[in-house]
C-alpha positions as CSV (number, residue, x, y, z in Angstrom):
1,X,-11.7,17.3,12.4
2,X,-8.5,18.0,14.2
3,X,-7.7,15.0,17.1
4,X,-5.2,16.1,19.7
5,X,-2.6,13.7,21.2
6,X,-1.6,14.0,24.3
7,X,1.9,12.1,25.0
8,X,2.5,10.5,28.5
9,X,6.1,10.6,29.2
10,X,7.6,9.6,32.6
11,X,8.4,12.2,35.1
12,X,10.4,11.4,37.9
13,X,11.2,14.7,39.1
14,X,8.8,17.3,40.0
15,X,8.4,20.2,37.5
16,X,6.5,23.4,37.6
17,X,5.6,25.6,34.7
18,X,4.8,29.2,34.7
19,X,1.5,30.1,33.4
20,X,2.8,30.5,29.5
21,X,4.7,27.1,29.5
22,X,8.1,28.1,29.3
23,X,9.8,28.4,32.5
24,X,10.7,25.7,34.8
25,X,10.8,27.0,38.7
26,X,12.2,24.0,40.1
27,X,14.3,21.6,38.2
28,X,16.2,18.5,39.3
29,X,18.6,17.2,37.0
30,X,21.0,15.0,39.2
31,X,20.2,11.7,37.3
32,X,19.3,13.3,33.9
33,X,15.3,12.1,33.8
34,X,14.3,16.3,33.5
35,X,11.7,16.7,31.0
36,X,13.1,20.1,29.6
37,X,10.0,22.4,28.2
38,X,11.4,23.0,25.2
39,X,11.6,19.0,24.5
40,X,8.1,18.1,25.2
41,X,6.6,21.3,23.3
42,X,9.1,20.0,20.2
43,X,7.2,16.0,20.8
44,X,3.9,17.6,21.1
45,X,4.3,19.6,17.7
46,X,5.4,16.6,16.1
47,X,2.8,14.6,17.4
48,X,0.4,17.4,16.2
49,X,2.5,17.3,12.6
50,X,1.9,13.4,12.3
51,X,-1.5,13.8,13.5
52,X,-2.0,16.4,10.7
53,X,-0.3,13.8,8.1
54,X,-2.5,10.9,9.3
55,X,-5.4,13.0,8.8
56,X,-4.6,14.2,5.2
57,X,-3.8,10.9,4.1
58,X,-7.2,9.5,5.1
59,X,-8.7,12.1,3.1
60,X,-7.1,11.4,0.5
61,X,-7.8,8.2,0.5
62,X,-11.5,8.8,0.4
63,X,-11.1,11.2,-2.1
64,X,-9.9,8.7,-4.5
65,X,-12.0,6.2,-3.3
66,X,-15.0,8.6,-4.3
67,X,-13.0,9.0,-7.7
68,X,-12.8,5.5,-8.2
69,X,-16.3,4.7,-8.3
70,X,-16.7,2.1,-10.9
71,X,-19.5,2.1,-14.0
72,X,-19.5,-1.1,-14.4
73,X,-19.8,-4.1,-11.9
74,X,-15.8,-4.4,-11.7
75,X,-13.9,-2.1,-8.7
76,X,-11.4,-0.3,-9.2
77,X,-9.1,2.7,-10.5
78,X,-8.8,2.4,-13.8
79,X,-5.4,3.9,-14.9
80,X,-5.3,3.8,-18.4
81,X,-7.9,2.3,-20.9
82,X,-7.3,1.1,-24.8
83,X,-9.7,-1.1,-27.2
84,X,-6.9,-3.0,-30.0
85,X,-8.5,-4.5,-32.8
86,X,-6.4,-7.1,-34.3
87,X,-5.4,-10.4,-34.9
88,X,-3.0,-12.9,-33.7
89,X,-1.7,-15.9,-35.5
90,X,-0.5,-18.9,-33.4
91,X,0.9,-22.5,-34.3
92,X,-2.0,-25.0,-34.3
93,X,-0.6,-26.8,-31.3
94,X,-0.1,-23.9,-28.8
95,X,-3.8,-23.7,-29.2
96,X,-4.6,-27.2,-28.6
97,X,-2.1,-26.9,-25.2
98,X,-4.4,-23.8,-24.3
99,X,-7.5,-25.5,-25.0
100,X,-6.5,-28.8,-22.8
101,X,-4.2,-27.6,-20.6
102,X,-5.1,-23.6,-20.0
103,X,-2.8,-21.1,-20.2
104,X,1.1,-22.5,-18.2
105,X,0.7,-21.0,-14.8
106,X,4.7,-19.9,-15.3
107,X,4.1,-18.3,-18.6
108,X,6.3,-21.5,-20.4
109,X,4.7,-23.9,-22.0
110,X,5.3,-27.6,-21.1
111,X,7.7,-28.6,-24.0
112,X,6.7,-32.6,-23.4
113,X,3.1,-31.7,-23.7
114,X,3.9,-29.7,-27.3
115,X,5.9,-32.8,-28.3
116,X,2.7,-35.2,-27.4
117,X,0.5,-32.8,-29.2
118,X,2.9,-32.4,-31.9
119,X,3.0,-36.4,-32.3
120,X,-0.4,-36.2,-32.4
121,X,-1.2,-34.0,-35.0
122,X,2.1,-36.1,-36.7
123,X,0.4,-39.1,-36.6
124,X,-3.1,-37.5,-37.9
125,X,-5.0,-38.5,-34.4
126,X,-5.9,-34.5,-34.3
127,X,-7.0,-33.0,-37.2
């Protein structure tokens, strides 16, 4: 499942390689644009390394896709898991805001609201 990459890179001069790569037989180097052998076999291997990384990382993403194959209809990886058992006690009011209100979108509830609600069950309109 290897993919090779093969990296164009400009060449203005003309350069010649002996049969095992490694030898330039007729290098021009008057404006500095020489692609030096030893420079494109070090982009190639990188290339090849970040091919290599690309490739691990995709299977590893499928692998914990696989694992995260859920039991129930939710999807997911589930981390940790806990059942509590136990209950909460709350002033009459906050559950009054909850009921007409929802839950505050900022986690604060709207003191004026509390105050109405307060007043209300105050003034015995909510019992």
């Amino acid at each position: 499942m290897s993919k090779t990459i093969v990296a164009n890179f400009p060449i203005i001069n003309i350069i010649n390689y002996t049969s095992n790569g490694t030898t330039i037989t007729n290098p021009t180097t008057t404006a500095g644009n020489c692609v030096c052998p030893s420079t494109t076999l070090f982009l190639q291997a990188l290339t090849n390394k970040l091919v290599d990384m690309t490739t691990s990382l995709k299977q590893q993403f499928v692998k914990l896709k696989e694992a995260a194959i859920p039991t129930s209809s939710t999807r997911g990886t589930v981390i940790a898991s806990t059942t509590v058992k136990g209950t909460v006690a709350f002033k009459q009011e906050f559950g009054i805001y909850l009921q007409r209100f929802g839950p505050p979108t900022d986690g604060v509830f709207d003191p004026l609201f509390l105050e109405l609600i307060r007043a209300e069950l105050k003034a015995g309109i909510i019992i």
